[in-house]
MINU-322218 format. One record per residue (C-alpha): x, y, z; residue number from 1; residue in three letters. Coordinates in steps of 0.25 Angstrom, whole numbers. Each point is the difference from the previous one (the first is absolute). Layout:
N
u;v;w;num;residu
X;Y;Z;NUM;ALA
...
//
This chain:
608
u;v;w;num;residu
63;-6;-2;1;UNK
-3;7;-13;2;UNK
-1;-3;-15;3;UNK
-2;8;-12;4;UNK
1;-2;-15;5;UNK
9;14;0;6;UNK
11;8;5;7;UNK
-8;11;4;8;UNK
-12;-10;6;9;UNK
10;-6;6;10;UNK
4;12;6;11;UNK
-12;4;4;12;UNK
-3;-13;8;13;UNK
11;-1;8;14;UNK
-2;15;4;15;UNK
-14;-4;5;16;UNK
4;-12;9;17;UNK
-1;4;14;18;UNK
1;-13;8;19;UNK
11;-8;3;20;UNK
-1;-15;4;21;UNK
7;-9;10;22;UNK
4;-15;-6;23;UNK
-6;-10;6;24;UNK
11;-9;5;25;UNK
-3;-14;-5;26;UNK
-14;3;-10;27;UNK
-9;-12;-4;28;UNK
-11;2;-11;29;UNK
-13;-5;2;30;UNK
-8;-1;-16;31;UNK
-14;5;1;32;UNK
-9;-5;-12;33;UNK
-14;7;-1;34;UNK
-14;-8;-3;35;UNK
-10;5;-10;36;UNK
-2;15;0;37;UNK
13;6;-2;38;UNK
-2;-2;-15;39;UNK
0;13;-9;40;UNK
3;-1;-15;41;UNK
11;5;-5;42;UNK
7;-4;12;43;UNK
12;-6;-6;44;UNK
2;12;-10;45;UNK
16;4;0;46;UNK
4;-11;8;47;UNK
1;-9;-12;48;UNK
8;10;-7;49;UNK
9;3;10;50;UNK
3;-12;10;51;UNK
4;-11;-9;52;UNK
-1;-11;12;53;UNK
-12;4;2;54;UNK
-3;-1;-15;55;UNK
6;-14;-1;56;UNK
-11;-7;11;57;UNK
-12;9;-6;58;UNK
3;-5;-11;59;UNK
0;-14;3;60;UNK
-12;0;9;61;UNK
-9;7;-12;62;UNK
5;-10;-9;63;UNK
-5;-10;8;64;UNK
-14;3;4;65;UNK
-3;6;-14;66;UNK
-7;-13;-4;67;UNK
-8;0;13;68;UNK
-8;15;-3;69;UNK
-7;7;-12;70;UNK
7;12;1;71;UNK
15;7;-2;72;UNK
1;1;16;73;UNK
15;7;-3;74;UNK
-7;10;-9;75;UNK
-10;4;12;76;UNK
11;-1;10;77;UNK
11;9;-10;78;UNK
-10;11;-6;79;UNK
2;12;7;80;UNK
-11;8;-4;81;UNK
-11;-11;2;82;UNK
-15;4;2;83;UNK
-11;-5;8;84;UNK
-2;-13;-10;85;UNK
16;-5;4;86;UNK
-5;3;16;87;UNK
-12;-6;-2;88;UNK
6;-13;-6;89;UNK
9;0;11;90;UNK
-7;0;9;91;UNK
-5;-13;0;92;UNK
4;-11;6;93;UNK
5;-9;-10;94;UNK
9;12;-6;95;UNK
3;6;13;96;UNK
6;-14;7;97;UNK
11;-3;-13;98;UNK
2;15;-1;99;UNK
5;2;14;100;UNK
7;-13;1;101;UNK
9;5;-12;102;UNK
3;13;7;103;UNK
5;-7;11;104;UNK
9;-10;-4;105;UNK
6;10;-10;106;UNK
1;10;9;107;UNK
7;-11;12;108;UNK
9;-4;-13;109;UNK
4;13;-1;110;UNK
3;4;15;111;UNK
9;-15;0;112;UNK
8;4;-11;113;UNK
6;12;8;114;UNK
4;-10;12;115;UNK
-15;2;8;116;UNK
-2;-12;3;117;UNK
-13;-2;12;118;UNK
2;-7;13;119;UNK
-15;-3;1;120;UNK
-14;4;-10;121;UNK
-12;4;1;122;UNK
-11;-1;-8;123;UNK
-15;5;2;124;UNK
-10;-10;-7;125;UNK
5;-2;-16;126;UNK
13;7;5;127;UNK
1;-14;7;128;UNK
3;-6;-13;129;UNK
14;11;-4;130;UNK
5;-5;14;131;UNK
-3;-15;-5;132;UNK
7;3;-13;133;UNK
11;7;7;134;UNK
4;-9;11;135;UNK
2;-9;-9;136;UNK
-12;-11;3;137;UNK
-4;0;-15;138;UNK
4;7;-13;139;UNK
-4;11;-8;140;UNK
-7;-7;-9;141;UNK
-8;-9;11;142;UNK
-3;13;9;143;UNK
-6;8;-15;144;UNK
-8;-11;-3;145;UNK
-8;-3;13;146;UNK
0;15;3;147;UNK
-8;0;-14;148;UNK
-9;-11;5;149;UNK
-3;6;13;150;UNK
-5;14;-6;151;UNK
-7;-7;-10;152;UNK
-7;-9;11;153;UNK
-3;11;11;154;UNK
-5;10;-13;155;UNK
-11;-11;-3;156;UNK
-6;0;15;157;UNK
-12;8;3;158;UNK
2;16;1;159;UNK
0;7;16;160;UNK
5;12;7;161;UNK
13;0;11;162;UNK
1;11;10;163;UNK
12;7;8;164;UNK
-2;2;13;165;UNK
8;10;9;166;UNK
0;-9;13;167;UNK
7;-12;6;168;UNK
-4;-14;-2;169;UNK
-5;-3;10;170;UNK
-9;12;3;171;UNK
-8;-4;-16;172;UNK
-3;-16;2;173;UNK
-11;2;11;174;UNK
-7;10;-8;175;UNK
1;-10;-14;176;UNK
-10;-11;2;177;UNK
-4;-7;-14;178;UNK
0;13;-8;179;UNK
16;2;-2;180;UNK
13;-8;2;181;UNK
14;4;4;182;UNK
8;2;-12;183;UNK
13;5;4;184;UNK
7;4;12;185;UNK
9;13;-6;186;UNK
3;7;12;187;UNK
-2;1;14;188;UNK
-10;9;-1;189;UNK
-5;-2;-15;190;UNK
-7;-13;-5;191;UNK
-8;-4;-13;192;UNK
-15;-5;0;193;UNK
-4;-9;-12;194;UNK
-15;-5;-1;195;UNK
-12;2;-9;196;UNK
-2;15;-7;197;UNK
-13;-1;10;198;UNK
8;-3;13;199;UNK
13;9;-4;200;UNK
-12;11;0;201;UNK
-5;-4;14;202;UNK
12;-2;9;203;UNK
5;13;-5;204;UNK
-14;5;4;205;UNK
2;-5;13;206;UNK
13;5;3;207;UNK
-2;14;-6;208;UNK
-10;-1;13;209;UNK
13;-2;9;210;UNK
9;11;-8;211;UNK
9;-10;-4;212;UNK
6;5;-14;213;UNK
-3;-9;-14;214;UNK
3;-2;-13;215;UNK
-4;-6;-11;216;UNK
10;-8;-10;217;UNK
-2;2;-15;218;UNK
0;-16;-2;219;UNK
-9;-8;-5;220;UNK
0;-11;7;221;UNK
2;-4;14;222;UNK
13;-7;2;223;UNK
4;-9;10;224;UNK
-15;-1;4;225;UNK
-10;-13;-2;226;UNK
-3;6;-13;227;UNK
13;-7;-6;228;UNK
-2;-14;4;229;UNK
-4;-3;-14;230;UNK
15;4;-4;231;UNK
6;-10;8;232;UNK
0;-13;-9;233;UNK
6;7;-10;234;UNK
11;7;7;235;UNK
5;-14;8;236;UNK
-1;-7;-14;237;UNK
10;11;-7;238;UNK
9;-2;12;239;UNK
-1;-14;0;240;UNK
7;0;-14;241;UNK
12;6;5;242;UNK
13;-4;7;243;UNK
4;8;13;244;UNK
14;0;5;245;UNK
7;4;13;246;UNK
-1;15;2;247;UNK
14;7;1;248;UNK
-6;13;5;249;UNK
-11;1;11;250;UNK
-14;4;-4;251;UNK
-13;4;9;252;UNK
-13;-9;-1;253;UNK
-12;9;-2;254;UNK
-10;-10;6;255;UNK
8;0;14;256;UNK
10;13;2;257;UNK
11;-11;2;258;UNK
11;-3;-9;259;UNK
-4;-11;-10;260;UNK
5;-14;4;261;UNK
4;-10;-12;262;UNK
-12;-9;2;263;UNK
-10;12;-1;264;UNK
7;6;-12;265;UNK
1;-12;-7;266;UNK
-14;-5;2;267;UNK
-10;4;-13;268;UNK
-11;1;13;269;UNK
8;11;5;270;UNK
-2;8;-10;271;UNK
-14;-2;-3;272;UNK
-2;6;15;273;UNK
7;12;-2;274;UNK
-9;5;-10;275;UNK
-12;-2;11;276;UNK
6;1;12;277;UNK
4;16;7;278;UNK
13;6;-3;279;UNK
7;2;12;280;UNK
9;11;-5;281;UNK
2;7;14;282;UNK
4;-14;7;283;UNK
11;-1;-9;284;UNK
5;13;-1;285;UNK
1;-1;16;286;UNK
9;-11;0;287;UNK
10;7;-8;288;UNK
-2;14;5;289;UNK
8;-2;11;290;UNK
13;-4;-5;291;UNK
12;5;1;292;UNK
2;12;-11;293;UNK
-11;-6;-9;294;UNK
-3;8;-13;295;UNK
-13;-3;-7;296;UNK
-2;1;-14;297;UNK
-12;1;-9;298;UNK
1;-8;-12;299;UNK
-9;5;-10;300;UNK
-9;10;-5;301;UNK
-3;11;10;302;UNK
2;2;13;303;UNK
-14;-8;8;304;UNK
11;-10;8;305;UNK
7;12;4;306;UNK
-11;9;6;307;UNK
-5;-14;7;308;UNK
14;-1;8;309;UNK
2;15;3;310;UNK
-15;-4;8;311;UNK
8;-9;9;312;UNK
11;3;9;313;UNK
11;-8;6;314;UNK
4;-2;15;315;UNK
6;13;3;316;UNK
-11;7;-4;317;UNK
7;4;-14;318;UNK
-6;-1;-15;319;UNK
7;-11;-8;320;UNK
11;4;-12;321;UNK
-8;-3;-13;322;UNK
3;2;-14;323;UNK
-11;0;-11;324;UNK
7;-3;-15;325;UNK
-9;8;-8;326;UNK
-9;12;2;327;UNK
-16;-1;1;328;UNK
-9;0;-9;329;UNK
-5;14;0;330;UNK
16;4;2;331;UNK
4;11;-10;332;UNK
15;-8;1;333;UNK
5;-9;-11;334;UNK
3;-15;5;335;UNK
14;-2;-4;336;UNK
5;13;6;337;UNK
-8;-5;13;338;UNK
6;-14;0;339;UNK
12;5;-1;340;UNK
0;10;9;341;UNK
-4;-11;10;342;UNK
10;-10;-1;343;UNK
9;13;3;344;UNK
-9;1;13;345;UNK
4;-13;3;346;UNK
14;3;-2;347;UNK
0;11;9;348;UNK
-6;-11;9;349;UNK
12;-7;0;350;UNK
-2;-12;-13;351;UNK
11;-1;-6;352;UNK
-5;3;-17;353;UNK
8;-7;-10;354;UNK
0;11;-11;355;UNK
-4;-6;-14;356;UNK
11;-1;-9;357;UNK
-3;8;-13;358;UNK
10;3;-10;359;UNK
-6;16;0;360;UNK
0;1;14;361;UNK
9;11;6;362;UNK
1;-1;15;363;UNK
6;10;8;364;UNK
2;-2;17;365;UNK
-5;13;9;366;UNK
6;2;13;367;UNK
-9;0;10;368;UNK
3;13;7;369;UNK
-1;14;-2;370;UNK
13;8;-2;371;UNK
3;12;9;372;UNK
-2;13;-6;373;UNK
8;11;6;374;UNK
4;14;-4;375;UNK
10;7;-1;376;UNK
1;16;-2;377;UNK
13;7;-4;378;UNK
2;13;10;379;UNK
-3;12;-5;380;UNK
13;10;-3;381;UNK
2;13;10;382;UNK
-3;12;-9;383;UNK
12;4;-6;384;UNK
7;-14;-2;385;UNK
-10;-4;-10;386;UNK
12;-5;-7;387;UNK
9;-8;10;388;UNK
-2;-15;0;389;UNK
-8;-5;12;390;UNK
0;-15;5;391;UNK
-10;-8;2;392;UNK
-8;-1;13;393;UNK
-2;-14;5;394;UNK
-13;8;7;395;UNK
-13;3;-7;396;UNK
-2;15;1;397;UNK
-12;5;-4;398;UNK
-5;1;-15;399;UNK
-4;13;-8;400;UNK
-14;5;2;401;UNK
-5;-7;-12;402;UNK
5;-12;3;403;UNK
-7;-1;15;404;UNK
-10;-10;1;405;UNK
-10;7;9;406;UNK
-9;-9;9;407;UNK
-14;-3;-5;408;UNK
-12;8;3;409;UNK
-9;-7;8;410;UNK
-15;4;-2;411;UNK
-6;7;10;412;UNK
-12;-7;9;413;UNK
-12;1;-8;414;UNK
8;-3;-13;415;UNK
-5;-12;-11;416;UNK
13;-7;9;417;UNK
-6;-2;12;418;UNK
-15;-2;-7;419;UNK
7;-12;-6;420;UNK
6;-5;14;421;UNK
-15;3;4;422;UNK
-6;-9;-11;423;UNK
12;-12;2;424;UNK
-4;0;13;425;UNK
-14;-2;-2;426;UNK
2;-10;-10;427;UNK
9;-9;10;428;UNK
-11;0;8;429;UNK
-10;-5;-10;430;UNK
9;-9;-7;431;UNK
6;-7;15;432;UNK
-14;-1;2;433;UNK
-6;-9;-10;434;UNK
15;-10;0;435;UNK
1;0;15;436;UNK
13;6;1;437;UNK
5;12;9;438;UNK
-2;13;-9;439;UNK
18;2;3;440;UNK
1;-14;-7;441;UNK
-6;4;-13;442;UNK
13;2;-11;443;UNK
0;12;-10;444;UNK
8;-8;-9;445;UNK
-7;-13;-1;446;UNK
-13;-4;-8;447;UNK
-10;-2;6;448;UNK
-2;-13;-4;449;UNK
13;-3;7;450;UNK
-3;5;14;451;UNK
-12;-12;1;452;UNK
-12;8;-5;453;UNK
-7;-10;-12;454;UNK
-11;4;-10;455;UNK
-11;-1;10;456;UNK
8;9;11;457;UNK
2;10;-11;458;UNK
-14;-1;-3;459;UNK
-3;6;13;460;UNK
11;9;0;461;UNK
-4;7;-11;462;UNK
-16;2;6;463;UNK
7;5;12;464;UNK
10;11;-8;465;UNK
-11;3;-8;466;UNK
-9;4;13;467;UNK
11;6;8;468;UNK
7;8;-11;469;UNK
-14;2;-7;470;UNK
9;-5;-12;471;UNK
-5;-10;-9;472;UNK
12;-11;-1;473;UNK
-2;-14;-7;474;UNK
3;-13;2;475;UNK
8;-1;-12;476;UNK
9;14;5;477;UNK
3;-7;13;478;UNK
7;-12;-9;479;UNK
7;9;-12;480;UNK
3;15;-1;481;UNK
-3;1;16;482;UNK
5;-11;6;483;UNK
12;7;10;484;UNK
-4;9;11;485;UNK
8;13;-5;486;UNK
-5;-2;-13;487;UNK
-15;0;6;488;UNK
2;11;9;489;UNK
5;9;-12;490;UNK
-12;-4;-8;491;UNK
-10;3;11;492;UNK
9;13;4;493;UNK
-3;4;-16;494;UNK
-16;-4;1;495;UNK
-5;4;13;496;UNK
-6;13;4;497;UNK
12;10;5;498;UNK
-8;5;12;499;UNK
0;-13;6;500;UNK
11;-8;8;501;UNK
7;13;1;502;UNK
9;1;13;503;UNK
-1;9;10;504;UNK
7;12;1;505;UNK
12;1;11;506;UNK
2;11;9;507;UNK
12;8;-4;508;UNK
6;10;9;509;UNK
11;10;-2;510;UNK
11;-2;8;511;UNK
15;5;1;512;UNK
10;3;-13;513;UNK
9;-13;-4;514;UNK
13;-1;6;515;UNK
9;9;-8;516;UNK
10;-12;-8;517;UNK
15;-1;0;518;UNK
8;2;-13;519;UNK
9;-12;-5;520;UNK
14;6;8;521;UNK
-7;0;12;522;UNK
-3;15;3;523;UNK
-15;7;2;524;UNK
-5;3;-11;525;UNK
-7;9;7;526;UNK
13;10;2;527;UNK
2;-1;-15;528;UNK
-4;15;-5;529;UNK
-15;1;-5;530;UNK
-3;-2;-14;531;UNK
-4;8;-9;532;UNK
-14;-7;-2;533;UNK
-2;-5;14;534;UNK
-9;-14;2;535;UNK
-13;3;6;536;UNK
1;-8;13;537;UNK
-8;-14;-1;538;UNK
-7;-2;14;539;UNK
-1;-15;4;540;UNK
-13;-6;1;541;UNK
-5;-7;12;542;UNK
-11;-10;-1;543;UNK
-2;-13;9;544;UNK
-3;-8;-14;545;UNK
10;-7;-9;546;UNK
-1;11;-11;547;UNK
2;10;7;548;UNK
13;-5;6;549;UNK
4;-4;-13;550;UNK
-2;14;-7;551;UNK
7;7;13;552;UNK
13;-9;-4;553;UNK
0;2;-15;554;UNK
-1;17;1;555;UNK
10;-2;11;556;UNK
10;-8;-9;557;UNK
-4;8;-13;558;UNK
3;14;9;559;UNK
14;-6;3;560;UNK
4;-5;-14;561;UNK
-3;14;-7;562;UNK
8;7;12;563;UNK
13;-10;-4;564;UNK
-1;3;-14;565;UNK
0;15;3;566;UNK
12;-1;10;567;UNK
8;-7;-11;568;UNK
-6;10;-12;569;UNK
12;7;-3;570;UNK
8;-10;-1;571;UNK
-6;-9;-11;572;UNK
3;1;-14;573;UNK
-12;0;-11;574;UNK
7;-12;-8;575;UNK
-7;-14;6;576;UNK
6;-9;8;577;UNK
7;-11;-6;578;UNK
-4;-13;5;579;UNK
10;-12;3;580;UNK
-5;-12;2;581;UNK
12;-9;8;582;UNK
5;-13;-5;583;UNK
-5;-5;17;584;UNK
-14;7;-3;585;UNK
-2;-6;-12;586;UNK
1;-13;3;587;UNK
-1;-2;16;588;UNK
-13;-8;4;589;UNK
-8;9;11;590;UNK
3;-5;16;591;UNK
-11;-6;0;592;UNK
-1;-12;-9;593;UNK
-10;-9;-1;594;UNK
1;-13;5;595;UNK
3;-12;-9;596;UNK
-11;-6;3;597;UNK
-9;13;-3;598;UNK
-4;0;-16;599;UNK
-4;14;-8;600;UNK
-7;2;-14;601;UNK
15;2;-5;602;UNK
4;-13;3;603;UNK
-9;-7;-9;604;UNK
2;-8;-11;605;UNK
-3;4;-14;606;UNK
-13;-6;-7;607;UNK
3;-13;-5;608;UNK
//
């Protein structure tokens, strides 16, 4: 899949696709909604412009908590240049809670108006609320205004500290006693701590002792910890107001990992427990992972959900298909583009898209398969008969000097090459190392972020690349410029001392001269008379390495090309060859065509 705002980025984009995805057969979407964190300002910059569904519901939703807040939300949320003051307002809570609610629902409106339509949601902490609003429970309106009170209500508690753990569950609540509380349940190996500043500071002490990894949250307060009871009251009383309906689309309960039942989503006590209460992200996302051809999709700002369910696997071992909307935070990427880009993802998956209509619009249907492309070379004339008319040949015969392509020199051992291989390989190791997988199942092509390695993995990725290529790489490398192999082992290959990870030299011993080749009728070319200017003869090399083997076959093949073209010297004129380009070349599909059910970047749809 590929857009671009150009003929010639379009070009260039669908030059530099490389995969190719197999449909699944029957998808199902699972909506992901983030909780508090995700928020960045200027998040929603280009998507009002250019997506008028989302638009619409943005819109609407801004219209109605306007009243509830003391400051133009929309204008933090649509400045694209904003500075420290807009992330600093944002980032607290009463702000943060409305502004991410917004997102999401604009963003799900959106994905619904091209025929996306979830078969269950998920939402982590206030994301709870866009799945409320979603499904259907409440409206819009209902859903904005308790958000409000909710932000407003847990911004009032007194200020604490939360903590992300690298380790199970259940390997972190013996060592908590009163000094920390379970917060979140993320991963099977990742869970949040909330208490005090004071206790956040000792449990982390204390497993620092035990080499288990930490983190500390930039939040400042510790949600869903005894530090909110206070809010409590004053969330239930918000919902009490309300009237809840039946849900038409499933949604998760936070509080127990299970889907929500009507009598716990329409009780206001409910939802004064979620905001206490752990959030038991992992639980849920387990019981969806394993269904048949299930697709997640985060919907909202950045890409946290997503990097929580590449943590997990499913029961074959295998990482879950998920797509994120719009790029992260520190992405160089512009969210429209990104949001599109990624509904064209989920095409590929298999979702039908219903194109938006737009009087402007101009869509144009691709095949799906790449054409043959064969050659054909008229035969050169005998000397003499330069003027008689000579048919066609239905057999390709060799093309004139010029025209050969010759094969590609490969670099010989010792080369920057094989010191990239050298390099690649080492890094494979490092990176297999710190996300548990085998060093053979790391992809050049994916980000990093998408082969399961989070902010805090990256984190010791990036000490461990720094030690071992004695190459200073940052955090924020690991999750922009550098966040593909390739494009990490070309910035190391650049940056490191040359004297180091070179490969060894192979042995390489002189052995007999390459088989003399056979002219095009048939004959020796070796009874031809001699030259004029004879060829030096190329010996072949022998070498019990790849490199070697690979050279001996290149020299070989060029030795025999340059004794056909003299054999056949005499008898070509200077004038170039004419190419003819068949009616059946031109429009044969190649033998092997693609499956129907396997999708290219050529099939997508245009950008809505």
């Amino acid at each position: 899949m590929a857009t671009a705002s150009d003929c010639a980025e379009a070009v260039a984009s669908l030059r530099a696709i490389r995969d190719v995805r197999a449909a699944l057969d029957a998808p199902r979407v699972v909506f992901l909604f983030p909780g508090q964190g995700s928020q960045h300002p200027g998040m929603a910059a280009g998507l009002r412009e250019s997506l008028p569904a989302f638009a619409t519901a943005f819109d609407a939703v801004m219209d109605v908590i306007g009243p509830h807040l003391d400051i133009d939300l929309a204008g933090l949320l649509l400045e694209r240049e904003a500075g420290e003051d807009a992330a600093a307002l944002l980032a607290q809570t009463r702000y943060a809670q409305p502004a991410l609610f917004a997102m999401s629902y604009a963003l799900a409106t959106w994905l619904r108006s091209l025929g996306v339509e979830p078969a269950a949601m998920i939402g982590h902490s206030i994301g709870e609320y866009a799945a409320a609003a979603v499904s259907g429970l409440i409206d819009m309106e209902s859903a904005a205004g308790c958000v409000c009170a909710r932000g407003a209500a847990m911004q009032a508690q007194p200020p604490g500290a939360m903590l992300a753990v690298r380790a199970a569950l259940a390997d972190v609540e013996p060592l908590l006693g009163e000094t920390a509380e379970v917060a979140a349940s993320n991963a099977p190996a990742l869970t949040v701590l909330s208490g005090s500043v004071e206790g956040i500071e000792a449990i982390a002490a204390r497993l620092g002792e035990r080499d288990v990894q930490t983190t500390r949250l930039k939040v400042s307060h510790a949600f869903h910890s005894r530090s909110m009871e206070g809010a409590l009251d004053a969330v239930e009383s918000a919902w009490r107001a309300v009237a809840t309906r039946e849900p038409q689309v499933p949604f998760y309960s936070c509080v127990t990992g299970a889907r929500i039942s009507r009598e716990q989503a329409g009780d206001p006590a409910y939802w004064a427990r979620q905001v206490r209460q752990p959030v038991r992200f992992s639980d849920a996302l387990m019981a969806e992972i394993d269904q048949p051809d299930t697709v997640f999709v985060e919907v909202g700002p950045s890409q946290a959900l997503s990097s929580l369910v590449r943590a997990h696997r499913r029961g074959d071992g295998s990482v879950p298909p998920c797509v994120a909307l719009l790029p992260t935070a520190s992405g160089d990427g512009a969210a429209a583009p990104h949001a599109v880009q990624a509904v064209g993802s989920l095409w590929a998956l298999g979702l039908p898209i219903a194109p938006v209509a737009d009087a402007h619009a101009h869509r144009v249907e691709l095949p799906g398969y790449c054409f043959a492309d064969t050659r054909f070379w008229y035969p050169r004339p005998e000397p003499g008969h330069a003027s008689e008319a000579q048919p066609a040949s239905s057999t390709p015969v060799a093309p004139p000097r010029e025209a050969i392509r010759q094969p590609p020199a490969t670099p010989a051992p010792g080369q920057a090459a094989d010191r990239r291989s050298v390099i690649e390989s080492e890094l494979r190791q490092v990176l297999a190392g710190v996300a548990g997988l085998a060093p053979e199942e790391i992809d050049g092509q994916s980000s990093l972020l998408e082969q399961g390695l989070d902010s805090l993995s990256l984190t010791q990725a990036a000490l461990e690349i720094s030690r071992v290529f004695d190459c200073r790489v940052a955090l924020r490398e690991l999750l922009g410029p550098l966040d593909r192999l390739g494009v990490l082992v070309d910035h190391l290959d650049e940056r490191v001392s040359p004297d180091r990870f070179m490969p060894a030299t192979p042995d390489v011993e002189p052995d007999t001269p390459a088989q003399a080749p056979q002219r095009a009728d048939g004959q020796d070319a070796a009874s031809d008379p001699a030259p004029a200017s004879p060829l030096p003869t190329v010996p072949a090399l022998v070498s019990s390495t790849d490199v070697a083997r690979l050279i001996e076959q290149q020299m070989a093949l060029m030795a025999q090309q340059l004794e056909l073209l003299r054999s056949i010297q005499g008898s070509l004129p200077s004038r170039d060859p004419i190419r003819e380009d068949t009616p059946e070349s031109a429009t044969r599909p190649s033998a092997a065509e693609p499956d129907a059910r396997t999708r290219t970047s050529a099939d997508a749809p245009l950008p809505p």
